[in-house]
NUNUSE-962616 format. One record per residue: x, y, z of N, C-alpha, C, CB in turn; residue in three letters. Coordinates in pm, 1 decimal, padded with zeros to 6 digits. Glycine has a CB too. Layout:
// NUNUSE-962616
+----------+----------+----------+----------+----------+----------+----------+----------+----------+----------+----------+----------+------+
!      nxx !      nyy !      nzz !     caxx !     cayy !     cazz !      cxx !      cyy !      czz !     cbxx !     cbyy !     cbzz ! rest !
+----------+----------+----------+----------+----------+----------+----------+----------+----------+----------+----------+----------+------+
!        X !        Y !        Z !        X !        Y !        Z !        X !        Y !        Z !        X !        Y !        Z !  ALA !
...
+----------+----------+----------+----------+----------+----------+----------+----------+----------+----------+----------+----------+------+
This chain:
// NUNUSE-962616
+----------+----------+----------+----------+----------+----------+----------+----------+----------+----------+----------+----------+------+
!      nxx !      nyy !      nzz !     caxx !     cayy !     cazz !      cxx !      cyy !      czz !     cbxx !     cbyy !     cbzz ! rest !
+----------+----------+----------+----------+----------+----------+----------+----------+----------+----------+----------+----------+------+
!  05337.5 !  13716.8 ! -06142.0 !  05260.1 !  13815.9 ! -06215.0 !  05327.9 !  13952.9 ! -06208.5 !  05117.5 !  13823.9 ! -06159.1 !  UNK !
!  05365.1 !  13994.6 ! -06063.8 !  05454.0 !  14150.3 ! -06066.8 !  05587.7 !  14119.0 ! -06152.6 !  05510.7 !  14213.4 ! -05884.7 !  UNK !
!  05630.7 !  14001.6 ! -06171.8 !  05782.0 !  14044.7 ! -06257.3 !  05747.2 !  14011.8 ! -06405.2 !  05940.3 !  13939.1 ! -06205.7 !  UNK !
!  05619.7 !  13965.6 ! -06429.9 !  05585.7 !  14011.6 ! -06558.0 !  05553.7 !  14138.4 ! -06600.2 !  05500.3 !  13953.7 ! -06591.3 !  UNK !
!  05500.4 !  14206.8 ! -06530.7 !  05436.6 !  14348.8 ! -06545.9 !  05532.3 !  14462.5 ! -06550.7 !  05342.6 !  14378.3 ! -06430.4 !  UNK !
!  05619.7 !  14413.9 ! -06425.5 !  05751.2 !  14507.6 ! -06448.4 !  05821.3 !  14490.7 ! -06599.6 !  05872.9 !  14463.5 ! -06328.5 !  UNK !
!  05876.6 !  14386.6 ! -06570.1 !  05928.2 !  14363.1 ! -06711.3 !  05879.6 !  14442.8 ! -06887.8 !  05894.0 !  14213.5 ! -06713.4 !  UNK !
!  05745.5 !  14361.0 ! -06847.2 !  05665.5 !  14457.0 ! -06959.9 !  05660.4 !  14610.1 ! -06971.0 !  05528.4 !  14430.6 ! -06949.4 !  UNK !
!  05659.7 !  14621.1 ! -06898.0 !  05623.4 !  14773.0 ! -06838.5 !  05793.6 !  14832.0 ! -06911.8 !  05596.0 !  14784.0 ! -06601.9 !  UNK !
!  05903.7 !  14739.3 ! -06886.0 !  06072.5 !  14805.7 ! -06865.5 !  06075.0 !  14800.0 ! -07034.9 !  06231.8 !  14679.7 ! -06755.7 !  UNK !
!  06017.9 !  14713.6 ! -07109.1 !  06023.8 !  14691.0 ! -07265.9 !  05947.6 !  14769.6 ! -07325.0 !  05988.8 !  14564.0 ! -07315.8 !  UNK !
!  05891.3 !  14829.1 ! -07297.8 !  05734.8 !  14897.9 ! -07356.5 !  05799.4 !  15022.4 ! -07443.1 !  05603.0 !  14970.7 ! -07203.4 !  UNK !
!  05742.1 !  15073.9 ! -07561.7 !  05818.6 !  15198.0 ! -07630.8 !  05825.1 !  15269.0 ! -07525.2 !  05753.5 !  15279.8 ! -07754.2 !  UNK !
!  05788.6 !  15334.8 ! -07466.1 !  05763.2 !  15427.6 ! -07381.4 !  05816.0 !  15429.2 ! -07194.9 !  05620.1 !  15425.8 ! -07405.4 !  UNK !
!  05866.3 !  15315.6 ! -07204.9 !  05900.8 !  15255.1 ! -07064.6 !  05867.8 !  15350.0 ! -06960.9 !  06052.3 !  15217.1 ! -07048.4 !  UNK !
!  05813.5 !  15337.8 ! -06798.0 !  05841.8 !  15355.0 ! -06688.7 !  05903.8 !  15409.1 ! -06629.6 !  05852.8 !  15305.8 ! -06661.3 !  UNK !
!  05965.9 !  15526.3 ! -06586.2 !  06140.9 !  15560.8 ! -06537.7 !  06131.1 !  15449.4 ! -06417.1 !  06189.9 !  15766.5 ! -06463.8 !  UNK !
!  06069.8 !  15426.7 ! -06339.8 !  06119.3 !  15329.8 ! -06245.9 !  06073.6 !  15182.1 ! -06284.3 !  06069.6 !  15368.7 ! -06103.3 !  UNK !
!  06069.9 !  15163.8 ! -06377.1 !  06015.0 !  14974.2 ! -06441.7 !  06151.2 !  14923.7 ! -06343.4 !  06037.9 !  14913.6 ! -06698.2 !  UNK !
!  06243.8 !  14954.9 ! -06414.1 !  06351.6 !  14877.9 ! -06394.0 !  06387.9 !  14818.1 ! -06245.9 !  06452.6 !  14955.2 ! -06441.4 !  UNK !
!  06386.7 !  14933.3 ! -06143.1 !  06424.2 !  14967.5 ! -05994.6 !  06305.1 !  14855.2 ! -05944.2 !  06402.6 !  15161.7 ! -05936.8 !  UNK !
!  06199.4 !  14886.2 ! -05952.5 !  06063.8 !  14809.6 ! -05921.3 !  06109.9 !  14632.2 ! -05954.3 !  05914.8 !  14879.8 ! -06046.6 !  UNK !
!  06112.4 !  14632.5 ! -06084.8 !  06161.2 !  14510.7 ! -06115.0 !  06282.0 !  14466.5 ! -06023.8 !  06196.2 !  14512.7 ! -06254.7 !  UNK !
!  06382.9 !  14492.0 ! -06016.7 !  06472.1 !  14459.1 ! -05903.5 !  06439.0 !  14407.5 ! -05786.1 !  06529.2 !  14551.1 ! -05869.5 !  UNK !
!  06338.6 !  14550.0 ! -05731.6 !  06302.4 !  14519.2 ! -05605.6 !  06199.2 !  14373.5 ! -05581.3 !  06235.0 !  14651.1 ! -05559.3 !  UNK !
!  06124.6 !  14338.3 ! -05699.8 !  06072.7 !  14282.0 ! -05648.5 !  06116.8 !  14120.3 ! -05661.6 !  05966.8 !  14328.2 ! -05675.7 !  UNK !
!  06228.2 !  14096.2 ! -05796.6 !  06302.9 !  14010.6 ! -05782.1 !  06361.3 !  13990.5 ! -05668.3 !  06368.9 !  14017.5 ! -05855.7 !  UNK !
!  06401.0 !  14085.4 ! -05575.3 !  06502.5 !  14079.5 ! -05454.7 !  06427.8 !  14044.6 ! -05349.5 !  06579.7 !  14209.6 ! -05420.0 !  UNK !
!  06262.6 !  14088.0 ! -05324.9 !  06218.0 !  14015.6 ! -05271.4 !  06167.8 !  13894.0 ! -05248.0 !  06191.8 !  14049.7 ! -05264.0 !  UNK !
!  06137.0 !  13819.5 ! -05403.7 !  06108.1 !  13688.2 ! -05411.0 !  06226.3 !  13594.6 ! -05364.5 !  06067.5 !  13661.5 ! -05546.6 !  UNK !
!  06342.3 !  13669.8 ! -05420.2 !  06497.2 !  13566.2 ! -05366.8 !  06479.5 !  13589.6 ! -05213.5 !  06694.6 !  13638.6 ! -05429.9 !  UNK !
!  06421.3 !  13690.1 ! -05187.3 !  06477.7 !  13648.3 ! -04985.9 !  06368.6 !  13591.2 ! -04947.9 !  06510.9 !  13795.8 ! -04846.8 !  UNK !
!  06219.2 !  13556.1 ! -05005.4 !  06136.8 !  13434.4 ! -04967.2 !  06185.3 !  13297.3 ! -04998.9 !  06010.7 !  13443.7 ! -05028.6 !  UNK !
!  06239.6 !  13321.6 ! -05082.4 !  06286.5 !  13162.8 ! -05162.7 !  06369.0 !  13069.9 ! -05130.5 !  06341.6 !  13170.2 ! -05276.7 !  UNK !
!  06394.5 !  12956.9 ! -05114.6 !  06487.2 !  12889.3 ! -05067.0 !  06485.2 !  12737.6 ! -05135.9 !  06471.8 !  12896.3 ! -04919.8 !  UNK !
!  06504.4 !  12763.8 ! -05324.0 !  06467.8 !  12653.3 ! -05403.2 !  06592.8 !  12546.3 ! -05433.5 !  06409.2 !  12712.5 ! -05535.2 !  UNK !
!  06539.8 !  12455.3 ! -05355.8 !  06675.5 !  12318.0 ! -05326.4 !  06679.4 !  12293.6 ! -05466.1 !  06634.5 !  12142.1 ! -05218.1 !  UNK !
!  06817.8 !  12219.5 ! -05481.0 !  06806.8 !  12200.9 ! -05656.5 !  06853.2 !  12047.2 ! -05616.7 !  06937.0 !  12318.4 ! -05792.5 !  UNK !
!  06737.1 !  11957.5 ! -05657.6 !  06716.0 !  11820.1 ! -05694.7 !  06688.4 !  11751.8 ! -05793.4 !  06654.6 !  11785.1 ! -05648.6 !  UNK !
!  06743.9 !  11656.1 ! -05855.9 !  06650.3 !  11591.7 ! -05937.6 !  06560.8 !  11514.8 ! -05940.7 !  06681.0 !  11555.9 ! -05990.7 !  UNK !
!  06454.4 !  11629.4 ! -05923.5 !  06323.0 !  11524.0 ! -05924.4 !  06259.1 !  11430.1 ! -06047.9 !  06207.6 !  11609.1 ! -05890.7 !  UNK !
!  06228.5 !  11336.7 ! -06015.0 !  06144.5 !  11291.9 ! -06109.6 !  06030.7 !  11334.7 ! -06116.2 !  06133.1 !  11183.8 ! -06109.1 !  UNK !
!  05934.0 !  11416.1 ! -06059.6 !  05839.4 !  11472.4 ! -06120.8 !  05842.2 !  11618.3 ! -06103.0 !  05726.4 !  11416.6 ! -06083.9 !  UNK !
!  05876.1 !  11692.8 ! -06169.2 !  05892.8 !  11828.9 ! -06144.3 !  05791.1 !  11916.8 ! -06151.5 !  05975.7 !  11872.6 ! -06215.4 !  UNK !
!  05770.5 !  12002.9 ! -06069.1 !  05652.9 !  12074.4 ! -06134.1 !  05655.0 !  12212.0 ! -06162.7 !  05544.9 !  12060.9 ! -06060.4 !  UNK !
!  05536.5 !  12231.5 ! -06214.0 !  05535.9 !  12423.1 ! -06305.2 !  05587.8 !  12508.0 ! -06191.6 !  05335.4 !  12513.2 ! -06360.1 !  UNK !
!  05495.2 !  12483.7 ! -06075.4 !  05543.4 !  12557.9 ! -05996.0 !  05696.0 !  12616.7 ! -05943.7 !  05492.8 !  12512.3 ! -05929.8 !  UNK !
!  05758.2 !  12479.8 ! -05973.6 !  05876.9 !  12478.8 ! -05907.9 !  05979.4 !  12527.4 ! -05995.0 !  05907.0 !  12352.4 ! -05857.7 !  UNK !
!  05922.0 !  12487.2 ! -06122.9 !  06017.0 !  12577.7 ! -06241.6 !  05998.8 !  12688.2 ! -06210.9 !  05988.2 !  12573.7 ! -06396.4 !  UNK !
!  05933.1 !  12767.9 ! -06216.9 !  05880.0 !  12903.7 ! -06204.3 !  05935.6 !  12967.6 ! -06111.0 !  05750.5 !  12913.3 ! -06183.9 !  UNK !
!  05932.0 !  12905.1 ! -05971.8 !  06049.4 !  12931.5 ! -05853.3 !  06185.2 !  12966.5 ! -05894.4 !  06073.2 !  12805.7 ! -05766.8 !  UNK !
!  06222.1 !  12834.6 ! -05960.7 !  06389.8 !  12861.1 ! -05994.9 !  06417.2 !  12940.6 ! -06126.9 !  06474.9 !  12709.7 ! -06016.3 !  UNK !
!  06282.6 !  13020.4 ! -06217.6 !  06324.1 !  13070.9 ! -06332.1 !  06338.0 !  13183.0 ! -06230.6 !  06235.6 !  13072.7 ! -06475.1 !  UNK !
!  06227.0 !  13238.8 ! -06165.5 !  06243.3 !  13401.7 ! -06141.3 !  06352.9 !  13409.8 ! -06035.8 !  06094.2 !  13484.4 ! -06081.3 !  UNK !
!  06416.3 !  13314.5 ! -05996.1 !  06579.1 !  13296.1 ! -05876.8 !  06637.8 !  13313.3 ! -05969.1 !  06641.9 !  13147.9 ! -05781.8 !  UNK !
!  06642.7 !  13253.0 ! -06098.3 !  06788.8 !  13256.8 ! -06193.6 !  06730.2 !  13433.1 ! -06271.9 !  06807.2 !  13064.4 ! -06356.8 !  UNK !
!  06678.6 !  13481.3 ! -06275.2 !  06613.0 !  13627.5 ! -06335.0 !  06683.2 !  13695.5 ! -06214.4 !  06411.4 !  13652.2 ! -06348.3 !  UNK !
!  06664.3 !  13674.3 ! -06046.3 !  06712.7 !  13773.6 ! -05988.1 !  06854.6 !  13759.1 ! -05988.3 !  06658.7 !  13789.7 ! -05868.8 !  UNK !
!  06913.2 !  13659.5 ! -06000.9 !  07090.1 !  13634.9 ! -06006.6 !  07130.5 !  13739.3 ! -06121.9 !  07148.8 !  13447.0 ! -06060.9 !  UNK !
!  07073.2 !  13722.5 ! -06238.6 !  07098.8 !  13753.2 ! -06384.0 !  07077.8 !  13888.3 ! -06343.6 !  07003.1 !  13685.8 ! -06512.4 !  UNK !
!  06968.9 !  13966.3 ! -06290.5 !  06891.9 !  14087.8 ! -06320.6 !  07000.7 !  14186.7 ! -06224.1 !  06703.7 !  14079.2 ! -06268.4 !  UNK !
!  07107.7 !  14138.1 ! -06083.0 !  07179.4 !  14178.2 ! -06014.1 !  07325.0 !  14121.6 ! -06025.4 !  07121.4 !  14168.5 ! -05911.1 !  UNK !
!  07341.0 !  14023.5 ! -06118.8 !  07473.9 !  13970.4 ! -06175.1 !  07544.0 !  13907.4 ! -06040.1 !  07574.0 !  14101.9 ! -06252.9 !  UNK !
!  07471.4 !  13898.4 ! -05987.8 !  07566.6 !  13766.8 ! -05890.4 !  07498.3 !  13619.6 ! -05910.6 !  07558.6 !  13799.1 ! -05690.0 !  UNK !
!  07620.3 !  13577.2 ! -05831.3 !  07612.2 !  13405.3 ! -05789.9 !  07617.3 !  13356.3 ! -05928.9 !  07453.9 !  13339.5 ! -05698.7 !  UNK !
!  07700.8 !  13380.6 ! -05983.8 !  07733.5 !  13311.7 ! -06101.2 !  07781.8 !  13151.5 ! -06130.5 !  07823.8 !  13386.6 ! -06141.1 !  UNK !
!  07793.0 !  13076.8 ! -06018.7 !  07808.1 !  12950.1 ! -06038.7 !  07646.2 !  12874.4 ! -06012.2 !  07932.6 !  12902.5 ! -05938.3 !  UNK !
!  07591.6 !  12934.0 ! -05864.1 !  07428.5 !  12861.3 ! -05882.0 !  07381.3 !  12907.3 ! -06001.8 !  07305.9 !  12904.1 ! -05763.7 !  UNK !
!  07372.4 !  13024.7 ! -06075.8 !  07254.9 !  13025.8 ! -06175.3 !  07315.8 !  12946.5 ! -06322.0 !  07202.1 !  13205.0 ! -06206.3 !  UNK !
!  07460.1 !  12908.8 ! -06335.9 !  07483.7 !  12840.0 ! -06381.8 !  07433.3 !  12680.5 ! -06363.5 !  07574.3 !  12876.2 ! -06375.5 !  UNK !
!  07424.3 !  12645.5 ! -06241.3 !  07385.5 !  12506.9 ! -06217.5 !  07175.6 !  12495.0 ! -06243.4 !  07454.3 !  12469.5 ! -06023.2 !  UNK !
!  07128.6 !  12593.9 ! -06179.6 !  07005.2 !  12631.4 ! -06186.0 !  06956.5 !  12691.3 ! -06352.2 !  06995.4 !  12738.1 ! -06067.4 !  UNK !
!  07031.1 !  12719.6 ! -06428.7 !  06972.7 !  12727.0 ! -06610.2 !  06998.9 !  12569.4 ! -06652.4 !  07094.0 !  12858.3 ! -06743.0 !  UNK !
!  07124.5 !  12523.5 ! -06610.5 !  07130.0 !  12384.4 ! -06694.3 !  06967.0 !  12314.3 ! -06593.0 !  07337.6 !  12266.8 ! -06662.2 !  UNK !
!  06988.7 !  12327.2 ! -06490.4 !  06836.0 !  12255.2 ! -06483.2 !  06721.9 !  12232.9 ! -06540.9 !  06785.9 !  12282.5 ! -06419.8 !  UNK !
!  06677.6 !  12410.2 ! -06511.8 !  06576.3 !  12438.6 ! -06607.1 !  06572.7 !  12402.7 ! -06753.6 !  06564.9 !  12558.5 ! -06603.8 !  UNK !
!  06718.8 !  12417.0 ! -06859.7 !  06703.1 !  12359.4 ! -06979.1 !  06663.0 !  12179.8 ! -06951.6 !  06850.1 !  12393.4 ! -07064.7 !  UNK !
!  06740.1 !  12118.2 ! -06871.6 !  06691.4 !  11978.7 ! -06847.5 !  06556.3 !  11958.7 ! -06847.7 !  06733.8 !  11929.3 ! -06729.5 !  UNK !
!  06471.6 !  12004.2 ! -06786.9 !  06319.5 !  11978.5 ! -06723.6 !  06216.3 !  12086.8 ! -06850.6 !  06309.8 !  12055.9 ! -06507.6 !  UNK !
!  06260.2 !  12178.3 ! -06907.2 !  06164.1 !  12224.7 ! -06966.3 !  06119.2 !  12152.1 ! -07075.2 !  06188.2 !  12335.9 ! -06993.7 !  UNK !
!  06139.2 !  12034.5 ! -07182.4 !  06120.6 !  11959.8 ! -07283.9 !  05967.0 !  11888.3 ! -07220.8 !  06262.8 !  11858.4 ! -07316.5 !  UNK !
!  06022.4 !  11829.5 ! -07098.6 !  05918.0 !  11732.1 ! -07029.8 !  05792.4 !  11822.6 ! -07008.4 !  05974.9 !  11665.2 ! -06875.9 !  UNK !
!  05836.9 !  11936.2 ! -06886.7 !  05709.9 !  11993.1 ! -06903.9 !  05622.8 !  12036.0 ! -07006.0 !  05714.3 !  12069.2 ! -06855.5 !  UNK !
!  05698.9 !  12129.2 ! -07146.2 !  05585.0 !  12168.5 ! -07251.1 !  05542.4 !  12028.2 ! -07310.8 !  05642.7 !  12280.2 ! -07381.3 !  UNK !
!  05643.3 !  11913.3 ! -07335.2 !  05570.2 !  11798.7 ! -07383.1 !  05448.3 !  11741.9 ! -07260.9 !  05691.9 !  11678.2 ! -07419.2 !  UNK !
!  05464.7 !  11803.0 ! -07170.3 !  05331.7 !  11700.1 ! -07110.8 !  05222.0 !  11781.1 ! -07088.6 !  05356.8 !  11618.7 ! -06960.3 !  UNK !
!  05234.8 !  11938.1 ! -07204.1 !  05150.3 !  12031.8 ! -07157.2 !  05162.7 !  12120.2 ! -07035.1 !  05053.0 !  11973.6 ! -07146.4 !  UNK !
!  05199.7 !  12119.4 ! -06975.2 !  05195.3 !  12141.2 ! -06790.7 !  05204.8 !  12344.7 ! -06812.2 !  05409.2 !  12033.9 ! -06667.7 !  UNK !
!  05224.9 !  12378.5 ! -06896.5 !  05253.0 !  12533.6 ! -06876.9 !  05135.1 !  12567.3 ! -06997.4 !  05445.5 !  12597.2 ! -06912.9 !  UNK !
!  05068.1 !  12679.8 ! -06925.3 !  04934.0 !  12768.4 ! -06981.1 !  04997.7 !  12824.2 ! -07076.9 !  04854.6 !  12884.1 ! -06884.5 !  UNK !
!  04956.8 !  12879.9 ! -07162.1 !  05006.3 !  12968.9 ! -07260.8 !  05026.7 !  13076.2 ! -07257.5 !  04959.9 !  12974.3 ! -07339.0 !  UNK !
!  04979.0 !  13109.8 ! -07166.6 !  04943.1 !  13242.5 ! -07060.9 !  05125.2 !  13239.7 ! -06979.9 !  04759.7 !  13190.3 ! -06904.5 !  UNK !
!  05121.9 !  13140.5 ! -06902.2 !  05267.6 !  13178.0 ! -06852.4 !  05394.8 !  13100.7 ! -06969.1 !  05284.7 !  13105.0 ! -06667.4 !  UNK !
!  05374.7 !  13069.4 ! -07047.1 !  05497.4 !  13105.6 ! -07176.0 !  05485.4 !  13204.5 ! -07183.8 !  05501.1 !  13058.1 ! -07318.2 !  UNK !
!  05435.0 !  13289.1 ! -07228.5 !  05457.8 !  13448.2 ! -07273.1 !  05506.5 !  13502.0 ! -07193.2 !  05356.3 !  13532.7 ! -07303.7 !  UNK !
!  05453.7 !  13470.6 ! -07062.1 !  05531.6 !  13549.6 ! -06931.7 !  05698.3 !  13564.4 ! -06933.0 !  05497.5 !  13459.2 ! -06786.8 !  UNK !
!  05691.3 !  13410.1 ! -06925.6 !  05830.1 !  13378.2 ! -06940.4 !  05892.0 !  13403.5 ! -07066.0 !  05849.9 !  13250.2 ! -06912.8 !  UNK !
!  05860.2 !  13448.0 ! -07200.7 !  05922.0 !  13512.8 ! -07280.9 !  05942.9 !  13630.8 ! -07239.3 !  05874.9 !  13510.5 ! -07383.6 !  UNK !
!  05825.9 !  13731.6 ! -07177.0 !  05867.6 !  13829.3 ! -07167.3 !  05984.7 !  13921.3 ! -07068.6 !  05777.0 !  13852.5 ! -07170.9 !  UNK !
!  05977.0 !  13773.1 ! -07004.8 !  06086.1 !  13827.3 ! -06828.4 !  06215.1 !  13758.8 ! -06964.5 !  06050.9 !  13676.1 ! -06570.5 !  UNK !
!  06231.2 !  13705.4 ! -07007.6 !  06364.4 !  13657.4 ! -07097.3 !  06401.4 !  13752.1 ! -07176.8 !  06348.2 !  13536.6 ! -07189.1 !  UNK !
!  06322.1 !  13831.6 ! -07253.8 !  06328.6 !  13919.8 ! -07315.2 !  06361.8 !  14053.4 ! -07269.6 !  06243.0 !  13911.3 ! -07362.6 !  UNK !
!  06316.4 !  14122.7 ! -07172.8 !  06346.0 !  14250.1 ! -07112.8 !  06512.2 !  14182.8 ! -07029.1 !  06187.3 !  14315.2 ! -06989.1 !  UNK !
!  06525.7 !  14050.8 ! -06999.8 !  06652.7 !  14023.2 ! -06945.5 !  06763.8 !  14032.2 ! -07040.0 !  06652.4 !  13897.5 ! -06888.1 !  UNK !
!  06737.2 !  13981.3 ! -07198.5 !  06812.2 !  14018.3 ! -07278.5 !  06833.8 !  14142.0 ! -07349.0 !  06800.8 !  13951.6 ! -07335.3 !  UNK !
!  06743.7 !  14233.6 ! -07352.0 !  06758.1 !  14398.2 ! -07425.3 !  06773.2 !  14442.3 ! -07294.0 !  06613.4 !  14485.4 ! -07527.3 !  UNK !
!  06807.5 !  14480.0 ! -07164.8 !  06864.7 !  14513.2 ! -07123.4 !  06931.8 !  14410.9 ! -06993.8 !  06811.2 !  14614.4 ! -07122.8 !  UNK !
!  07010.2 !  14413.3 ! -07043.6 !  07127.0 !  14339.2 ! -06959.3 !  07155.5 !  14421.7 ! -06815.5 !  07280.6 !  14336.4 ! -07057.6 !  UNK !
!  07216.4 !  14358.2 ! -06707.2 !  07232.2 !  14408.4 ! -06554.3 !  07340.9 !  14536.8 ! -06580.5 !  07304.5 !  14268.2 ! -06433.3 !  UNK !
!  07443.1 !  14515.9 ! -06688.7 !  07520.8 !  14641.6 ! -06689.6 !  07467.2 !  14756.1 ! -06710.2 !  07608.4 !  14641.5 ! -06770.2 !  UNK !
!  07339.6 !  14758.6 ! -06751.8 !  07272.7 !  14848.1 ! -06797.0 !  07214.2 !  14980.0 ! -06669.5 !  07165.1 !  14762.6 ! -06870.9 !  UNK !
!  07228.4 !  14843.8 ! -06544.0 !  07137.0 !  14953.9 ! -06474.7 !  07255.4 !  14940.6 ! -06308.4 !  06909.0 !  14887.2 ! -06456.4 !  UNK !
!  07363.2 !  14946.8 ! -06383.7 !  07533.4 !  14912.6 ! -06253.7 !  07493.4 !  14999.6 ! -06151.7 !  07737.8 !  14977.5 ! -06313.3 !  UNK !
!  07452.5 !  15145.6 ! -06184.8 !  07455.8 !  15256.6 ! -06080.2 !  07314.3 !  15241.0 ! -06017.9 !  07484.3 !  15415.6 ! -06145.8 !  UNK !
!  07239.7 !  15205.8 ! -06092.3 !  07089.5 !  15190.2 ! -06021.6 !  07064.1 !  15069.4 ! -05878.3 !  06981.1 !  15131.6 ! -06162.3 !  UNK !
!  07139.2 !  15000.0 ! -05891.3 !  07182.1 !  14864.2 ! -05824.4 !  07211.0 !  14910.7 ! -05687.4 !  07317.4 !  14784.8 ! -05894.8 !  UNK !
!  07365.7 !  14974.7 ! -05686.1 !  07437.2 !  14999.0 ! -05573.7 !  07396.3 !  15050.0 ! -05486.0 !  07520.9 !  15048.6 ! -05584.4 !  UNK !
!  07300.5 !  14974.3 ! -05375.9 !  07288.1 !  15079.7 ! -05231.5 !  07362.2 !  15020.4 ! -05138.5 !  07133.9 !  15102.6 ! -05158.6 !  UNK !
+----------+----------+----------+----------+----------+----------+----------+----------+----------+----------+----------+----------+------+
């Protein structure tokens, strides 16, 4: 829910001066709770997508580890068909996840190089 809000908040006409920083931070904190094994499960769940989308958002959002979030998007493209075909995601968190995709694509990590570096 916070890296939707940030996000939203970083896209908005009017943006935040700190959307962006916030957003970081709190990507950076979900990656140092996280510790999402990459298996192929046969039954996957929302949850667990959701884990490895906002891991591959903090890779993307700080431009490292460019080989896991490579291995961790082909996943997610693997498993997302199954889930919307079996229903499993609210409509409520698609949008979410458009909107964290979206503020990831209009502004890209080069965008915020100096904001990054501590």
């Amino acid at each position: 829910e916070a890296v939707h809000l940030h996000a939203r908040s970083n896209t908005a006409k009017n943006p935040f001066a700190n959307s962006a920083l916030n957003l970081s931070n709190v990507l950076k904190a979900f990656a140092a709770k996280m510790n999402n094994v990459v298996d192929d499960q046969t039954r996957f769940k929302v949850k667990h997508y959701m884990n490895i989308f906002l891991e591959v958002h903090y890779y993307v959002n700080h431009g490292i580890e460019y080989s896991r979030t490579e291995t961790l998007v082909t996943l997610l493209n693997e498993k997302l068909s199954a889930l919307v075909a079996t229903r499993s995601f609210s409509a409520k968190a698609l949008v979410k996840m458009f909107v964290i995709n979206i503020n990831a694509i209009t502004y890209p990590v080069s965008n915020y190089d100096c904001a990054y570096t501590q």
